[in-house]
C-alpha positions in Angstrom: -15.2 -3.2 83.7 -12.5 -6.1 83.2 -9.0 -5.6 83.6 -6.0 -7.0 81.4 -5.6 -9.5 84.6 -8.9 -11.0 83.0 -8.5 -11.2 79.7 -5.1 -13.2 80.8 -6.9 -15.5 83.0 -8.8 -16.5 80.1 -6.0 -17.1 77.5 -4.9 -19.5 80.7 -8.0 -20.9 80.6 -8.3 -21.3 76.4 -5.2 -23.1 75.7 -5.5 -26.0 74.3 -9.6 -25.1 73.2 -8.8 -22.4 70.3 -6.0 -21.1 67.9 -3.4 -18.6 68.6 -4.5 -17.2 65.2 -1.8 -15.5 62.7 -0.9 -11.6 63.1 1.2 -10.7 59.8 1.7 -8.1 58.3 -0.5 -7.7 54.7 1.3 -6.0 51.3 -1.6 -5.9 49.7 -3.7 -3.8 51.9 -0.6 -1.7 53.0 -0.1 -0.9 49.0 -4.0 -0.5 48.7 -4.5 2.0 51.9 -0.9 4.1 51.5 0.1 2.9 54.8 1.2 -0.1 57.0 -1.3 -2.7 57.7 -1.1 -5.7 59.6 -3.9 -8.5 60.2 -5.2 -10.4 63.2 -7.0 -12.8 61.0 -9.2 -14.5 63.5 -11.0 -15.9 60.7 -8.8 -18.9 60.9 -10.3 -19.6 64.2 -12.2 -22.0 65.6 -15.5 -22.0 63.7 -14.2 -19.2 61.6 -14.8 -16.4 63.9 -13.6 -15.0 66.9 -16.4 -16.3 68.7 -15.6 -19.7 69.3 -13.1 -17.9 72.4 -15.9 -16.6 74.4 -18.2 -19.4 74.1 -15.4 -21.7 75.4 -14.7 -19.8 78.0 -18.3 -19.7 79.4 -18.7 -23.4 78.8 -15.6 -24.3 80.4 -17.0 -22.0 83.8 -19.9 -24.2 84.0 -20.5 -25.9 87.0 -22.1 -29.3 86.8 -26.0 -28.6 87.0 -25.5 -25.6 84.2 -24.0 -28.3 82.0 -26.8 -30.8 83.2 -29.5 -28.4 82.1 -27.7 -27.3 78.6 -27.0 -23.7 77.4 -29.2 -21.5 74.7 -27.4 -18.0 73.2 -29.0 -16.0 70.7 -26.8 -15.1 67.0 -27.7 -13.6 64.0 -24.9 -16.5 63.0 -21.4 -16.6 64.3 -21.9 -16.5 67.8 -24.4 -19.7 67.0 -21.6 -21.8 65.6 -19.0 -21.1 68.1 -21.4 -22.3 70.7 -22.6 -25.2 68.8 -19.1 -26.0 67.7 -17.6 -25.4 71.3 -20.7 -27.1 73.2 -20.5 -30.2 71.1 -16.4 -30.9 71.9 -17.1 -30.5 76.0 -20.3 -32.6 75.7 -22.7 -29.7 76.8 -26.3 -29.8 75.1 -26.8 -26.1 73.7 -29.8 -24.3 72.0 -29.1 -21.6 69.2 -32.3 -18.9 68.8 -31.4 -17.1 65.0 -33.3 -14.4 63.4 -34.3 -15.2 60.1 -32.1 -12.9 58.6 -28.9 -15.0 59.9 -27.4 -17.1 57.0 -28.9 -20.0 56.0 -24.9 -22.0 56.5 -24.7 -20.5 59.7 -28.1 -22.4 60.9 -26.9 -25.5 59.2 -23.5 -25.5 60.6 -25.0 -25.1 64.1 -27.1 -28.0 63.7 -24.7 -30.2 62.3 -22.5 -29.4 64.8 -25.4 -30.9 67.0 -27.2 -27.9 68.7 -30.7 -27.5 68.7 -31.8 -24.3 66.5 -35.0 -22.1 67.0 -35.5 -19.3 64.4 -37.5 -16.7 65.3 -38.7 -13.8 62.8 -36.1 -10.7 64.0 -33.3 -10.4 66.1 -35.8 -8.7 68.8 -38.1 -11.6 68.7 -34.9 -14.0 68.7 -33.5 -12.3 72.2 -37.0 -12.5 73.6 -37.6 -16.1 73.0 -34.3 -16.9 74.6 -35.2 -15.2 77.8 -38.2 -17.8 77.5 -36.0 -20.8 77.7 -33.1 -19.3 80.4 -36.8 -18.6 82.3 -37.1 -22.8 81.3 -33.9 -23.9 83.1 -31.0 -23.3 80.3 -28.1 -21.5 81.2 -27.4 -18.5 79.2 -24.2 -17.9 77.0 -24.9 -14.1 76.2 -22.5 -12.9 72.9 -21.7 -9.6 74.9 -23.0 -9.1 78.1 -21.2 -11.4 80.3 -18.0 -10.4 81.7 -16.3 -13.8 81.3 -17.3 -13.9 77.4 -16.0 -10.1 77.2 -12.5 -11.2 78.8 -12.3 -14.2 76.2 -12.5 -12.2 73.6 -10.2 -9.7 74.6 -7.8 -13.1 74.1 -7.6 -11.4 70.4 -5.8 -8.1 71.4 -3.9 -9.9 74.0 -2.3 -11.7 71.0 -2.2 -9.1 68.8 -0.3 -7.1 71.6 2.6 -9.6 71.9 2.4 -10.7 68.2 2.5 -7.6 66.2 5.3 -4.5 65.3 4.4 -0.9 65.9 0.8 0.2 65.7 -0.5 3.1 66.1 -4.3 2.6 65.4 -6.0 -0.8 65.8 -9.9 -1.1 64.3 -12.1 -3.8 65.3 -15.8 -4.4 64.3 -19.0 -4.3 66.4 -21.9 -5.5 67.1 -22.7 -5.8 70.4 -19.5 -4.9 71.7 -17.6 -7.8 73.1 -14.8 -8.6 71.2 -14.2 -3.9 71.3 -14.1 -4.9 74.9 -12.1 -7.1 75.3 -9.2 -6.1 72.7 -9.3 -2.3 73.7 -9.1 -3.4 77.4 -6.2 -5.7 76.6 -4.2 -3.5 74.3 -4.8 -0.2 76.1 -3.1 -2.1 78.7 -0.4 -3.6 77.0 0.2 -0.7 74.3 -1.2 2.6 76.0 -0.2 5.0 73.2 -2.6 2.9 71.0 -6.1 4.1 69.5 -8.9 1.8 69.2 -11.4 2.6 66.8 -15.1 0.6 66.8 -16.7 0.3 63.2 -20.6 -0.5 62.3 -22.4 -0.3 59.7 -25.3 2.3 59.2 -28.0 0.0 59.7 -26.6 -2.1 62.4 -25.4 1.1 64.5 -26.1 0.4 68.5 -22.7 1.2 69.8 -23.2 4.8 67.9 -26.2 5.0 69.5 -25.5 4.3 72.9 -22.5 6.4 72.9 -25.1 9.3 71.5 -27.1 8.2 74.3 -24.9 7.6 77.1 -26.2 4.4 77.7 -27.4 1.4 75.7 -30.5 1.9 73.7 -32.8 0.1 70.8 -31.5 0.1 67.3 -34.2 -0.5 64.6 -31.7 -3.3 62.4 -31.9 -2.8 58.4 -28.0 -3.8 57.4 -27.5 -7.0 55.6 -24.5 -8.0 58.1 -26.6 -10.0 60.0 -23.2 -10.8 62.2 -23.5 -7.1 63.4 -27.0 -6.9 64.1 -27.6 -6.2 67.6 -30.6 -4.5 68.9 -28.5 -3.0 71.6 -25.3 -3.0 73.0 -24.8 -3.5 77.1 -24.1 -1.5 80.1 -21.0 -3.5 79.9 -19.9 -3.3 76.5 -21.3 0.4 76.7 -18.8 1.7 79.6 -15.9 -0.8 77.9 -16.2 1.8 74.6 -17.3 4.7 76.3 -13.6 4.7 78.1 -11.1 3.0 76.0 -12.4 4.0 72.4 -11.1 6.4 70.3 -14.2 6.6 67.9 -17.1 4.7 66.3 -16.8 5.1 62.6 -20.1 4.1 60.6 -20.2 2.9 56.9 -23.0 1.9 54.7 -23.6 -2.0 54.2 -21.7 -1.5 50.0 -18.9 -0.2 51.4 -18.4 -3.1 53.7 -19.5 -5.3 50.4 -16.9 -3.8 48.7 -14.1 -3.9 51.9 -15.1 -8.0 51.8 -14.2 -7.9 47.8 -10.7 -5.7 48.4 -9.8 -8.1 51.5 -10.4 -11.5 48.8 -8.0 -9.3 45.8 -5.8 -7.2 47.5 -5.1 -9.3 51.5 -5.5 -12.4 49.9 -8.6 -13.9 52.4 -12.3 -14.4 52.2 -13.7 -12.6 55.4 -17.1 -11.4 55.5 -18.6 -8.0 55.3 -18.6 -7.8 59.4 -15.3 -7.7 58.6 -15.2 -6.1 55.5 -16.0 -2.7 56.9 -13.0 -2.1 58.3 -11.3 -0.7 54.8 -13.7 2.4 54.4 -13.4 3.0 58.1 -10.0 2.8 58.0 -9.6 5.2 55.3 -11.9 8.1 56.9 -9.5 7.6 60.0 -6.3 8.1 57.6 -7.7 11.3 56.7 -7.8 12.4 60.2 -4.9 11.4 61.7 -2.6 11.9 58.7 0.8 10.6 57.7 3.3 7.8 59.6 0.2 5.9 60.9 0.5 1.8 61.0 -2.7 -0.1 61.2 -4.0 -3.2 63.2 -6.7 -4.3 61.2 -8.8 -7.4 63.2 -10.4 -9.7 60.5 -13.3 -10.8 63.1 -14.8 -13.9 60.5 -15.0 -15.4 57.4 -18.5 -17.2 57.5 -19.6 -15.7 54.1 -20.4 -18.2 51.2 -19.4 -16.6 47.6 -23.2 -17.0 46.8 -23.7 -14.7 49.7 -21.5 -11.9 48.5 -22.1 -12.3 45.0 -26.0 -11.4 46.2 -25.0 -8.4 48.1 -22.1 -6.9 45.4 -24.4 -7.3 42.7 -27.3 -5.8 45.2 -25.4 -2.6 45.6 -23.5 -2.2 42.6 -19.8 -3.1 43.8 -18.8 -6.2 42.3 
């Protein structure tokens, strides 16, 4: 596992490559939930997701024959445009493989950001193909199962740590476990009275699974947040929740619809249902823990196009 003393070797590393992002505290949700609520809105990142942190990080460890032979990662569409986005600034050539299923802007940013894209019919097929071209010579920048990229992203609760006011319950999003990682591992650190709690959604649900498990196993992927899907989490990312997690909350794919249309009205930003989940999970965990708790809410993305969530609201009934 990595240790705070990583994920601050890699805020070292990152300055000057991404954005210290805003932490504030958010009326609207703190009215709308019945108790204190700040943001980390990483959505104002780099590439408009976290992503763009652990990406860079990898690139910048490259040694000169991995840049020579170019990097590949698989996304189903954030991860993608951080690497294409980051790749293209420090020169490195980079390959995206996306599932069909990824948004259609993602694949477009990525290539106009000037990586080469392969879509491949499902996330499984997607992983498997780029095993076929790190077999080819390209050096791999995995979204969650590299310790480096995990550290990167624990950048965000590192911030979040020194940034915000009291907390007492901080909820970030997963898909295959990374950015969990990295902000429990910094924050349990930094703030050791604080709960982290993981939150899927029912049909991208490998985390859940794995914890079921004890270890990482297949997922069969049916949720429409694509920027969840995993087929499985990591041995890494695995043992990361497995010791610093509270819980994994799950939610179905219209409450996370809805949680993307109550972030736009009530928080005042356009995230993304990977994001959007947080609300309903936060609310189940407010009935647990009861009165006096303040929340750290980590608004992972924003790479949703109104067309996109229009589709989905009026596809389960929440607009």
């Amino acid at each position: 596992m990595i240790t705070v003393a990583d994920v601050e070797a890699a805020a070292e590393r990152l300055t000057g490559h991404v954005v210290r992002t805003p932490t504030l505290p958010s009326p609207g949700l703190t009215e709308l939930l019945g108790a204190d609520v700040t943001v980390k809105l990483e959505l104002l990142q780099r590439t408009g997701s976290f992503k763009a942190r652990g990406a860079a990080a990898k690139l910048l460890a490259l040694g000169p024959a991995e840049r020579e032979a170019g990097v590949v990662a698989v996304s189903g569409g954030n991860h993608g445009i951080g690497l294409a986005v980051m790749a293209g600034a420090l020169g490195v050539r980079a390959t995206v493989v996306m599932p069909r299923s990824a948004p259609a802007r993602a694949v477009d940013r990525a290539r106009a950001a000037g990586a080469e894209v392969r879509v491949a019919a499902t996330m499984k097929e997607a992983f498997a193909l780029m095993e076929e071209l790190c077999d080819e010579g390209l050096t791999l920048v995995h979204p969650f199962d590299d310790p480096l990229v995990v550290a990167a992203q624990g950048t965000v609760g590192l911030e979040m740590a020194e940034d915000a006011g009291e907390l007492t319950d901080v909820f970030v999003s997963i898909g295959g476990g990374a950015l969990i990682s990295g902000v429990a591992t910094a924050l349990r650190a930094r703030r050791p009275g604080v709960r982290v709690w993981g939150v899927e959604t029912d049909g991208a649900h490998a985390m859940t699974a794995a914890l079921a498990a004890g270890g990482p196993v297949p997922v069969e992927l049916t949720s429409v947040v694509s920027t969840l899907s995993a087929p499985t989490v990591s041995a890494l990312t695995h043992a990361h929740a497995a010791a610093l997690v509270e819980d994994v909350i799950t939610v179905s794919d219209a409450e996370a619809v809805r949680g993307t249309l109550d972030l736009a009205e009530h928080a005042k930003v356009w995230a993304e249902p990977a994001a959007g989940c947080l609300l309903p999970a936060a609310r189940t965990v407010l009935d647990r823990v009861g009165p006096g708790a303040r929340l750290g809410l980590v608004v992972c993305g924003g790479n949703a196009t109104t067309a996109d969530v229009a589709a989905w609201a009026d596809r389960f009934g929440v607009g």
